[in-house]
Structure formats: structure tokens, C-alpha cells
N, C-alpha and C positions, 0 to 999 in steps of 0.2 A: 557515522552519526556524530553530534553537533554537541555536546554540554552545555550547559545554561550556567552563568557564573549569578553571582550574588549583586546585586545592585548596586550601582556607583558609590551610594554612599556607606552600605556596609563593605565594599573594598575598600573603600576608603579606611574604615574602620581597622579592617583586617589588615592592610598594606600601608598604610601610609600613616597612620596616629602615631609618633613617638610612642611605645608603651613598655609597660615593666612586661616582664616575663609571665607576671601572674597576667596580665590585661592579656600577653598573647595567648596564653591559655582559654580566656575565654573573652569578652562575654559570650554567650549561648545569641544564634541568631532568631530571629523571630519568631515565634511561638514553641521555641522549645521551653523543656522542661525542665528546670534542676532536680542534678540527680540521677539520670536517665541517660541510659547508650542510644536508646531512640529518641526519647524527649529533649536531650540536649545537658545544657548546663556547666557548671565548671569543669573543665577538664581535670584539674588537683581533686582530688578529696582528701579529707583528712580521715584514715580507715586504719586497718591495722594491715591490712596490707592494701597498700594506697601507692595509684600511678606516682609516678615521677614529678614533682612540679616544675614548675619552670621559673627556678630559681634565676638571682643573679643580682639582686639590689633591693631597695626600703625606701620609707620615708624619708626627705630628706627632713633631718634637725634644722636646718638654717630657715628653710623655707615650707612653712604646710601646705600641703596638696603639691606639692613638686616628688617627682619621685628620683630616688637618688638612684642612677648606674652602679649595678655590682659590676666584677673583675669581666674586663673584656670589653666593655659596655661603651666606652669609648670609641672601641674602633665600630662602631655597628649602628651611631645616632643615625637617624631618618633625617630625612629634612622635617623642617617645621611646614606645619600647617599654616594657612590662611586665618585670620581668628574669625572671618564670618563664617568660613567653613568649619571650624571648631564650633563656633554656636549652632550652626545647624548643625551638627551631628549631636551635639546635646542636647538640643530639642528630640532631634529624633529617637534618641533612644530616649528620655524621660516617656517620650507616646509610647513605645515600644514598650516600654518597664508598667504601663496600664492596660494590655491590652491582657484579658480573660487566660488564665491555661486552658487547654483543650479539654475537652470529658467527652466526646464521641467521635466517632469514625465515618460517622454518614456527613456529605458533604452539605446537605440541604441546611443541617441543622444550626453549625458554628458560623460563624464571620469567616471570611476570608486569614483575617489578623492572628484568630486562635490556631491558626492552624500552620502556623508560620507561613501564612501566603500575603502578600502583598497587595498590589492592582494586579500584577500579572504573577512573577514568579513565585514559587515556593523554595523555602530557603529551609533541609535540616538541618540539624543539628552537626557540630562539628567536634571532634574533640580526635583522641589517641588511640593512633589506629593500629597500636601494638595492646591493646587490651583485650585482653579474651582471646587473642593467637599467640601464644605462647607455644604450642606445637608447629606451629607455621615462623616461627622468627628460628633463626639459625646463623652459625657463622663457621667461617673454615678452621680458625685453632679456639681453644679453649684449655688456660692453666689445669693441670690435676686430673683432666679424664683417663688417663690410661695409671694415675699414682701418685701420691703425694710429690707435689715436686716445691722447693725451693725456690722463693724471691724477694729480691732486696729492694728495698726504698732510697731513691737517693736523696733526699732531704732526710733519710733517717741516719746518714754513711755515719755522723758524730754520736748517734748516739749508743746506747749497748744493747739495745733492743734493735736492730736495723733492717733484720730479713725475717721471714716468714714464709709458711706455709701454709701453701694451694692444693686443696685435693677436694675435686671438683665431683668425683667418683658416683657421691649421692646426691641429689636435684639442692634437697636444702639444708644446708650446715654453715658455722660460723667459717671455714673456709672453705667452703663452695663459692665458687664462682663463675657460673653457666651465663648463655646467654642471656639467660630470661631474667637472670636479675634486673636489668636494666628499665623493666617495664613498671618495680614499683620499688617504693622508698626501701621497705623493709621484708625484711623473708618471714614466714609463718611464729616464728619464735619473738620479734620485734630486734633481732639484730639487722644491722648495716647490711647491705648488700651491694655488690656491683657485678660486671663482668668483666673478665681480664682475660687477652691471649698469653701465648706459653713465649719462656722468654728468647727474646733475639729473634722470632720471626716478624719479620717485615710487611711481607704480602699476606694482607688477612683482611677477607670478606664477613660483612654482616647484612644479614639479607632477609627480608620480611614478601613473603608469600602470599597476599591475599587472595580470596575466593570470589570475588566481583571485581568490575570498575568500581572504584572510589576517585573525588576528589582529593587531591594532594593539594595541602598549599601553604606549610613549611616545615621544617624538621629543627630541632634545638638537641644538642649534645652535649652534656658535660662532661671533661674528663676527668679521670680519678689522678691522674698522672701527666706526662707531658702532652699536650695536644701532638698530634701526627704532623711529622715535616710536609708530608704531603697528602694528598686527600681527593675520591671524586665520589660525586653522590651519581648515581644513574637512577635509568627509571625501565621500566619494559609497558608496555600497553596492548602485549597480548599474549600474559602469560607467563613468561619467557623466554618466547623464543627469540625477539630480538630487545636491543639493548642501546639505551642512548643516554647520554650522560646530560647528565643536568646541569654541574660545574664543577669544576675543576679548584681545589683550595693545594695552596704550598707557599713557604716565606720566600721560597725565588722563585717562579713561575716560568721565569726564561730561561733557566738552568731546568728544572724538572718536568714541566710542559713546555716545550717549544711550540711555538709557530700559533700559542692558543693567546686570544688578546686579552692584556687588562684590563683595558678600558675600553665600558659600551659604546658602540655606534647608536644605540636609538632602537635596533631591534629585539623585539620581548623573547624572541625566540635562538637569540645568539649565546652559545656557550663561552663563556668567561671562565678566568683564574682569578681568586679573591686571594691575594695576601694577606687580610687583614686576621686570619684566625688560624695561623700556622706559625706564629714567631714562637722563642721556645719558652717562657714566660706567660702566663705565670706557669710554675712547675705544678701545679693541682687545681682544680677546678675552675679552668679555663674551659671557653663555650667555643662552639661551631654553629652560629645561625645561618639558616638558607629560606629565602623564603622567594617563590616559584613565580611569582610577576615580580619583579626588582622593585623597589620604591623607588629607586634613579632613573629608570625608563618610563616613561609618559607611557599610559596606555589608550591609544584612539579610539577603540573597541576592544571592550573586554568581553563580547561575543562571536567575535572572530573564530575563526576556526584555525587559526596558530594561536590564541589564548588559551583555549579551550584542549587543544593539544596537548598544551603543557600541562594541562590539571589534570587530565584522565592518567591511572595508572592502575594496574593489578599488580605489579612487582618494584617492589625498592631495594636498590645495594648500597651500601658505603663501603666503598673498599681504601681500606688503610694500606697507602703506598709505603710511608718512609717515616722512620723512625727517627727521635730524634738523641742522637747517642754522645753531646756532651763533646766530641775530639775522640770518643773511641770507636774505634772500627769492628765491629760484627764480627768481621773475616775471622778474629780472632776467636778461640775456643774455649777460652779461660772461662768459669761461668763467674767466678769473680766479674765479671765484664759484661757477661750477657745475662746474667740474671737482674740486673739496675734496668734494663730493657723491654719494655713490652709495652704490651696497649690496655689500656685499664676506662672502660666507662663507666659511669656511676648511673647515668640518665638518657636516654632517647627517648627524645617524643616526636609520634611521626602527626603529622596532625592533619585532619582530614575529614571526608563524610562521605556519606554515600552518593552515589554519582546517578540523579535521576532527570536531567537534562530542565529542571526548574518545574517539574510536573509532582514532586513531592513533598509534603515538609516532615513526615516521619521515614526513620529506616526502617527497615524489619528484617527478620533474618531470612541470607541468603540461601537457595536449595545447595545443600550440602555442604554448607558452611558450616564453622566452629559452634561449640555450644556458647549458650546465651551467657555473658558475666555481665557483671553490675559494671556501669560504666564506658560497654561497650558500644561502639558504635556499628550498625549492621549494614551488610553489602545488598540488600535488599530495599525498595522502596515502596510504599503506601502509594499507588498510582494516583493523581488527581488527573484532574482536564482531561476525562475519558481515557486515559492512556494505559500501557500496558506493556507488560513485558518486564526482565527483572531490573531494567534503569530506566522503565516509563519509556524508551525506547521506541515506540509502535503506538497506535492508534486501537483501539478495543473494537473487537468486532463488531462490524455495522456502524464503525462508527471513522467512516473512510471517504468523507463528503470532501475533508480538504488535505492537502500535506500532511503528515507531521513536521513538528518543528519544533524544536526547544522552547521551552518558555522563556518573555522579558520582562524586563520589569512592569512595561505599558503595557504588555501584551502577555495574556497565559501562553495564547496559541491552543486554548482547547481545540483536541479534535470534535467535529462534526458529525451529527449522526446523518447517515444516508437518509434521503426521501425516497421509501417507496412503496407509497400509497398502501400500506400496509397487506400488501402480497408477495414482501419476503425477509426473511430475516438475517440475510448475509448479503454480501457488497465488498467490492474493492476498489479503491482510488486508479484513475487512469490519466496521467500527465497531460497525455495529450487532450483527451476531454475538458478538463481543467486551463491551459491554454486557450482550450478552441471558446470557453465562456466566458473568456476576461478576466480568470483566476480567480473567478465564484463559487465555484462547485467541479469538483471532478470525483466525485462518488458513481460508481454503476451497480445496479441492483443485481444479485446472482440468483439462476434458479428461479426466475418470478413464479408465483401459482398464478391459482382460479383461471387460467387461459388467459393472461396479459402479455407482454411483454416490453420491452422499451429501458431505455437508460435508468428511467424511474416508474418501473413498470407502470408505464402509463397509458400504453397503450392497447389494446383488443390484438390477440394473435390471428395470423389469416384464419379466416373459415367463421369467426366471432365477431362480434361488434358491440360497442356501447351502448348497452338499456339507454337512453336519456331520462328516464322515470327514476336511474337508480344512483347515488353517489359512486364517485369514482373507486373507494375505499371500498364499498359493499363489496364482500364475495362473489356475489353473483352479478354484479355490475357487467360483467361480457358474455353475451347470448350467444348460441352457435347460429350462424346464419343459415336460413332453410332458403339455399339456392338448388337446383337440378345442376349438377355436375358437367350433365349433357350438351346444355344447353347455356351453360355459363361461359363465361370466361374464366381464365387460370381454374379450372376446375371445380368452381364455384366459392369462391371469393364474393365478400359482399362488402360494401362501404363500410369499415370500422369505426365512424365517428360522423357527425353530421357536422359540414361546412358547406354554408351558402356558398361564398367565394368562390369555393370550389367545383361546387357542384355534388357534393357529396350530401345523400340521407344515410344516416344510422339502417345498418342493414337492408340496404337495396343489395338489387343483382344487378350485376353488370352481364347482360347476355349479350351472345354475337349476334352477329351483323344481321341472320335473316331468322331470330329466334323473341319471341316476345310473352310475356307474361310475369307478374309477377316474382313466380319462382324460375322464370326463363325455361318455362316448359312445352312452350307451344310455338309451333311454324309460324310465322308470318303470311298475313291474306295472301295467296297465287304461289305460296312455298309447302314444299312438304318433306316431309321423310327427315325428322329431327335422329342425329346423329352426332356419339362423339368426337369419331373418328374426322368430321366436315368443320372447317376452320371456320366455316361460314353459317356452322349449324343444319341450316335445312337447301333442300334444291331448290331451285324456281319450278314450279308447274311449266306444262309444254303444250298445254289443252289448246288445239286450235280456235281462237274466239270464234268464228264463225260456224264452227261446227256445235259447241254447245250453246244450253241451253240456257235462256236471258235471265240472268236475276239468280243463277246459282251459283255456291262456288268455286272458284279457278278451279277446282279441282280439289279431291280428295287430299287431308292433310296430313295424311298417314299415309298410304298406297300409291298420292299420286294423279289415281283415277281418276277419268275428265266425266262430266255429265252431259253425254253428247241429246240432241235433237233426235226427234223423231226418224230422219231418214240420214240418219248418220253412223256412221260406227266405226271404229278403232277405238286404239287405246288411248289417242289424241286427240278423239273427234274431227280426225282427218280428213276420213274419207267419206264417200256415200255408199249407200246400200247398194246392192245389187239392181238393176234394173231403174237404179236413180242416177243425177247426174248434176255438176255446177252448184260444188258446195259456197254457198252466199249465207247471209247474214238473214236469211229470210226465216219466218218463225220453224218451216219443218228444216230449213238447212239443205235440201237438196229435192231436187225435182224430177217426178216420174217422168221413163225413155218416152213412154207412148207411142211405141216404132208400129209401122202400118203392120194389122197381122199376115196380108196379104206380101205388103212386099217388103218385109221381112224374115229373115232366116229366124232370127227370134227377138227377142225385145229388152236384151241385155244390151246397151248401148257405150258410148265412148264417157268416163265420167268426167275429162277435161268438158267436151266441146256439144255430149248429147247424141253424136252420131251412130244410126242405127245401121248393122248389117244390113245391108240390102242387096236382094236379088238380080239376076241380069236385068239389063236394060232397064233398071229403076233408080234414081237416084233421091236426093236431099234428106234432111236429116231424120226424117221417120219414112223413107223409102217409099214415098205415096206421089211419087211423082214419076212419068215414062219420060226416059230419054229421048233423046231427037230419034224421026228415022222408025220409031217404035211406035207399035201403039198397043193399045190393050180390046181384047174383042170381046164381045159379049158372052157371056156364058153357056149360051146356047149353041153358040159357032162352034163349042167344042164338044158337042152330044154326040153320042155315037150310041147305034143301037148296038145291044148287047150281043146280038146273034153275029153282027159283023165284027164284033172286038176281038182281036188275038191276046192272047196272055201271053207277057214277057215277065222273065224274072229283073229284080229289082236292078242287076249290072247288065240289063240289055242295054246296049250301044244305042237306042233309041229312045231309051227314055233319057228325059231330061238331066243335066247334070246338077250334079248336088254342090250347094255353096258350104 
């Protein structure tokens, strides 16, 4: 994830204005509040127990409105500005010092301006991001916790007052000196406070824990006593599990960091050794500024994602390398020697805000974060630009049409809500989708209802189609199509939408090949026997045409069955009757044998060609004709009177033979 920085010209403000220590405190950026850990405002207050300020210089007497450098101050000038760039930043904050405080939370209501939001970005509030964790800041030694112990001041060595006593034992006492002094001027009672390790250690970590991403974007330290010979500030970005240094400080750098350069190449992201805040002078209240985009390195993009890098943190260390001991050596165990040693801070400010990628202009408190103090700033953000999650991080449900993306200055980068046609209420972004439309829209609708479907459920699910009577948005906007399953295709699927072009009407059916009807439930003329198991729906009829009969039809559209002619019959209208013959096109369809009754055996004939059984010596096609060589006698030529007739049974060898 990407962080949204502050806009050119309030980094400017922040990075690059010569300013006193009180200006890097604050000003509050736009539309914060004074006063307030979410609403903004001065970092300093003046309280009874009041952060740290950021001391270091005044007005200067010679010149009004110039401000004079306190101790240090010298080594640490910015370069000058531009003076048109100086009038424009003065313009722009006098508009900024007009614009409305906030009074509501809903976005509809306020200006972009109140709300510390810009054209694009929103910018909180920033201030000390050691207030209100005081259970979260810690360091590895601390003077007096295990007992009162002894130490000496070496600017005090002349006088007769010169050493004291540390005993750390109870949180707040006139010599108490824990870590968390460092966080405000004064302890409960309105005496002094600072924090001091024990004396003659060397190696001593001070380490602040937060419970979110925050911006980081510089740290100021005063000491009570000699600045550290040597120094590195780190940062972690996830927690801590790992650890990267931010810069390296020491008066030799090539004796105590090797191989680490002093001087920047150009890149924002190159770790450096600063001499300039380790020499051993002044002996008290000498500063350590660091501030996390260098003013000597030109930034080309301060939304880069090495810029952005560097601002995000959830853990900070300063760990104090090396002491600075005068010509005495440590090794030694005299405490005359190592009691004049040790690390003494008056002041840390870590300075910072919540990290909500330009999608917020308040903080709020983070889940399972420290309790609320006055002053503090929260690891939590007020989502703007539909976004969500505890650094605005994410896009808010449904609302997943485009990227996320940090906000710019030109540009919020709201998320987008999904289009879909209001039949559903969830969605997620799909890259590729987004891609494939020119980088217009990559939202997909999840779960559509009412039987839609589609990217933007816009379209009818099979088996439904588009009412055209009804808007696309209506519920009922997609009818079930009443196709026959049987008789349809895909199982009955109907046009989801009407396009001419196409060819498509708003729930037709589409039926096979030999099936027709509106609901694709009926055979086609000469087809029958609708089935789903038949790819083609129904069979063709097999009615022989000339056997049935004229003007009916093909055949039965269920069963099949042919309507045969009078002297026809099968289940095809194939054949002809018994005793018929030469099925034709003729109205009865086939034609009586009319075989001779005499010279035929019977009158069931041939039904190709008509031919009648015929008896001997008879031939043509109804056996009424004598062969050659034959003849036929009259009926009388075969009288016999009865008294002369023999009776033979029916297989006498002289009666005539049977055909």
C-alpha cells in the first residue's frame, strides 16, 4: 500500500521554510483544530503538564520578524527559499487561516476546506506522537531503577554542589528520571524533568511502540548534557520485526561508520552520517534534528513509493552509540570517572500523523490503541473518499468500480460505487476487467438477485428474459421463459433480450430443427413423435403419398399414423388390400384383382403387377383367356347322366388336379 503525502506546497512548508523550532511544531495543516490530537493544532501547549516544545531560538532584537537561531541552529539552516515561492506560501496559508472549523462528520454537509481536504487530498493533523503512549515509549537503561544512585555534572566539577542524586524507583519525584519524562516540560508537581541513563553505559536504546501506521516526518531532541558522540535513528514498518535505519549521526563518521557516505548523491532514500550534531559542544542543551525528506535532496515525486516508504512507520529507535568522555576512558571503574557520564534528555518530539494514504483529515482512535490524552494524535482515521479500513487503505463495500489509490492533490481518487442495476449489494474490483475497458470501470457485481446476472447484473439468467414493458432496475424486470424443454433447444432457453441485429425477440424459443410452435411444442407439418431424447426433436413421417389419402395429414403427429385410401392398408399406407392390386395415386389407391371366377383358383392376385392365379391351360392376367392347343367345351359336353356316374373320392387319380 502507497501513502499520500501532503501537497507540494505544505511540504514545502514542512521541509523546506527556514523555521524556528516553534514554526516546526506547528502550523496545524488544513482544516485541523487547535488544541486537539485529532483536530490538529499547536504541537506546544502551554499546560501544567505540557509536551515538550521545540525550543532553540527568539526574536531576533536587530531585526523584527527575523527569527534568531538558538544553540545548534547554525549547523542545521535550510536553504532559502524563492521569495515568489515565499509569497505564495503566504498567500496560501492566510486562505487556509479563513477557511470554517469543522462542526460535522457527514461529508455532504462541510466544504472540502473544513475538513482539512483540499481539490484532492486530505491532510490531518500532525503533531507528537509520544503523547498519550507513555506505556508504549521505553529505553534499555534508566538512572535509579533498581536504587538511588549517584551522579555528577561536569560543568558543575568547580562548584560545591557538583553530584546528585537519581532514584528513578517512583514514576514522578524531584529525582525521578524515567523515560517518559521526555514527553513533557514538567512532572505532576511542576518541577523539571528529563530522562537520564545510568552512568558509563554506552549502548542505550530509546524506543517508541506505536499501535498503527503513522506518518513520520521528523524527530527534534534536546540534551540535558553532552549530545552522543555517536547516534542512529531507525524505523521498523511492521511492527518490529524488522529494522532500517534512517541516519546515522557522529563527529567522525569515517572512524565510527565506515563505508556509510556524508555526502548525498540525490537519492531521497540513501542513508547518510550527519556530523553536524555530534561535536562535543555545547555541554547542555544541544539539539539532534532529523527530518525524513532531507531539504538538500530535491524531491521529483513526493508520491513515489520510495517517498512514501520513508513516512510510513509503526516503530522508532534512537539508539545512543557512544559517549562523549572528555580524554577519559570508560574501561576505567573509578565512579569518580564514570559517574560525569551518561545520557541525559530533556525533550523528544517525534512528530507525525496518522497515516491514512490522503483519504482522511481527522484521526480517530486506533482498535486497541492507548487511551485518549489531550493533545494526542490517533493511529486511526475518519475514512473519506468511500474508503476504509484502519489507514483508509481499501475501498468500502460496493464500492469497488475502480482501484484503490491514495489520494493527490488533483485527484481524491474516490472509490467508486459498483453499477448494479440495483440487484445486489456487494462487488469486487477485477484488474483484468478494468484493463479490458480502458481503465473505466473494473467493478463485478457478487450474488446478483431477481434472476439477472452479468458484470453489472444486467443481464436475464438462461431460462428468463427482459420484460421490455419493465425497467431494467425493476425486480421483476426478468420473466421465466415458458419454453417446452422437449422441444427447445439447450433445454429450453429463450432470447434474454431483444435485438434486431441480432435476431433476437425478448423471450422467444428457440426450437429444433423439426419442432415448431410458439412454446416449441409441436411436430412440424410430415414430423411426428416430439421427443427429448431426438436432437432434431420430432421424426419425419414415412406415409406412403400414394397410398394415403388427398388433403389429409402426412400423418399422425403424435403416433405417426398415415391416413391411408379406401383400398389400402399398413401402417404406411403401403400396401393394398387383399384381393386389390397397383397402389397409384388414384382416389381409392389400389384396384380390384377381378380374376376370372372360372379360371381362377381364387381372386387374391399379384399386388406388384395384378396377376391372377390361374388354372391349367388358362392364362393373362384374370385367367380368362385358353392357351394355345386348348379349348374350352360347352357345358353340356360334360353332362353325364347320373345312373352312369361312378363316385370317386376326392384323391381319386382321375379327378382333376388341384392348383
Amino acid at each position: 500500500m502507497t501513502p499520500s503525502l501532503p501537497s507540494p506546497r505544505l511540504l514545502a512548508w514542512l521541509y523546506l521554510v527556514p523555521a524556528s523550532p516553534e514554526q516546526l511544531a506547528g502550523p496545524s495543516l488544513p482544516g485541523s483544530a487547535p488544541g486537539g490530537g485529532d483536530g490538529g493544532g499547536n504541537l506546544l501547549q502551554e499546560q501544567t503538564a505540557q509536551p515538550r516544545a521545540e525550543q532553540g531560538g527568539g526574536p531576533d532584537p536587530c531585526c523584527p520578524g527575523r527569527w534568531h537561531p538558538g544553540p545548534g541552529a547554525e549547523q542545521r539552516q535550510p536553504p532559502r527559499l524563492d521569495p515568489l515561492l515565499r509569497m505564495e506560501l503566504l498567500l496560501t496559508l492566510l486562505l487556509l487561516a479563513q477557511a470554517p472549523a469543522a462542526s460535522s462528520e457527514e461529508e455532504p454537509d462541510l466544504p472540502a476546506e473544513a475538513q482539512g481536504c483540499a481539490e484532492g487530498s486530505c491532510y490531518p493533523a500532525t503533531g507528537n506522537l509520544l503523547v498519550g503512549r507513555a506505556g508504549s515509549l521505553s529505553a534499555t537503561s534508566t538512572c535509579g531503577l533498581a536504587g538511588p544512585q549517584e551522579y555528577c555534572i561536569v560543568s558543575h566539577l568547580q562548584d560545591s554542589e557538583k553530584c546528585f542524586i537519581c532514584d528513578s524507583r517512583a514514576p514522578w519525584g524531584h529525582e525521578s528520571h524515567r523515560i517518559q519524562n521526555i514527553i513533557y516540560l514538567q512532572g505532576p508537581g511542576g518541577q523539571r524533568s528529563w530522562w537520564q541513563s545510568e552512568n558509563g553505559v554506552e549502548q542505550v536504546s530509546i524506543r517508541l511502540d506505536l499501535e498503527a501506521e503513522f506518518h513520520f516526518t521528523h524527530l527534534i531532541m534536546k540534551f540535558k548534557t553532552f549530545r552522543p558522540a555517536a547516534m542512529l535513528v531507525e524505523r521498523s514498518a511492521d511492527f518490529g520485526r524488522t529494522w532500517r535505519v534512517y541516519r546515522y549521526f557522529a563527529y567522525d563518521c569515517a572512524r565510527l561508520f565506515p563505508g556509510v557516505p556524508v555526502q548525498p548523491s540525490g537519492r531521497i532514500d540513501e542513508v547518510l552520517c550527519d556530523q553536524r550534531y555530534s561535536e562535543i559542544e555545547p555541554s547542555s542543551q544541544g539539539e539532534v534534528i532529523f527530518k525524513v525528506l532531507d531539504p538538500s535532496i530535491p524531491v521529483e515525486d513526493p508520491y513515489s513509493q520510495d517517498s512514501q516508504d520513508l513516512l510510513r512507520v509503526t516503530n522508532l529507535r534512537v539508539n545512543l552509540s557512544k559517549l562523549h568522555t572528555l580524554g577519559d576512558e570508560l574501561l576505567d571503574a573509578r565512579r569518580t570517572v564514570l559517574d560525569k557520564y551518561y545520557y541525559a534528555v530533556d525533550e523528544l518530539v517525534l512528530r507525525g500523523s496518522c497515516l491514512c494514504y490522503g483519504h482522511a483529515a481527522q484521526c480517530a482512535p486506533a482498535a486497541g490503541g492507548p487511551a485518549t490524552t489531550d493533545g494526542m494524535i490517533h493511529g486511526g482515521c475518519q475514512c473519506r473518499h468511500h474508503t476504509a479500513g484502519p489507514n483508509c487503505e481499501r475501498c468500502q463495500d460496493f464500492y469497488q468500480d475502480l482501484p484503490w489509490q491514495p489520494a493527490q492533490p488533483s485527484d481524491p481518487h474516490a472509490c467508486r460505487a459498483c453499477e448494479c442495476n440495483g440487484h445486489a449489494s456487494r462487488c469486487h474490483f477485477d484488474m483484468a476487467v478494468f484493463l479490458a475497458t480502458g481503465n473505466t470501470s473494473g467493478g463485478v457485481c457478487d450474488d446478483c438477485q431477481h434472476n439477472t446476472m452479468g458484470r453489472r447484473c444486467e443481464l436475464c439468467k438462461p431460462f428468463y428474459y427482459k420484460d421490455p414493458a419493465r425497467d431494467l432496475r425493476d425486480p421483476s424486470a426478468c420473466l421465466p421463459c415458458d419454453c417446452d424443454p422437449v422441444g427447445s433447444l439447450d433445454g429450453g432457453v429463450c432470447d434474454g433480450h431483444t435485438d434486431v441485429a441480432l435476431g433476437l425477440i425478448a423471450g422467444q424459443c428457440r426450437c429444433k430443427e423439426h419442432v415448431r410452435g410458439a412454446r416449441c411444442d409441436h411436430c412440424k407439418e410430415a414430423f411426428y413423435g416430439l421427443s427429448l431424447n431426438d436432437p432434431q426433436g420430432c421424426q419425419p413421417c414415412r406415409c406412403d403419398p400414394r397410398g394415403i389419402i388427398a388433403g389429409s395429414a402426412p400423418c399422425d403427429h403424435i403416433s405417426g399414423d398415415c391416413y391411408c385410401k379406401r383400398f389400402v392398408t399398413g401402417r404406411y399406407c403401403s400396401q393394398c388390400l387383399p384381393e386389390f392390386w397397383g397402389l397409384s395415386y388414384d382416389v381409392a389407391g389400389c384396384r380390384p384383382c377381378a380374376c376370372d371366377f372360372g379360371g381362377a383358383y381364387s381372386n387374391r392376385c399379384s399386388a406388384e403387377d395384378g396377376m391372377c392365379p390361374c388354372r391349367p391351360r388358362l392364362m393373362g392376367r384374370l385367367c380368362d383367356t385358353v392357351q394355345p392347343g386348348a379349348f374350352c367345351a360347352p357345358l353340356d359336353h360334360y353332362t353325364y347322366e347320373a345312373e352312369q356316374a361312378t363316385g370317386h373320392a376326392p384323391a381319386h387319380p382321375q379327378l382333376p388336379v388341384s392348383v
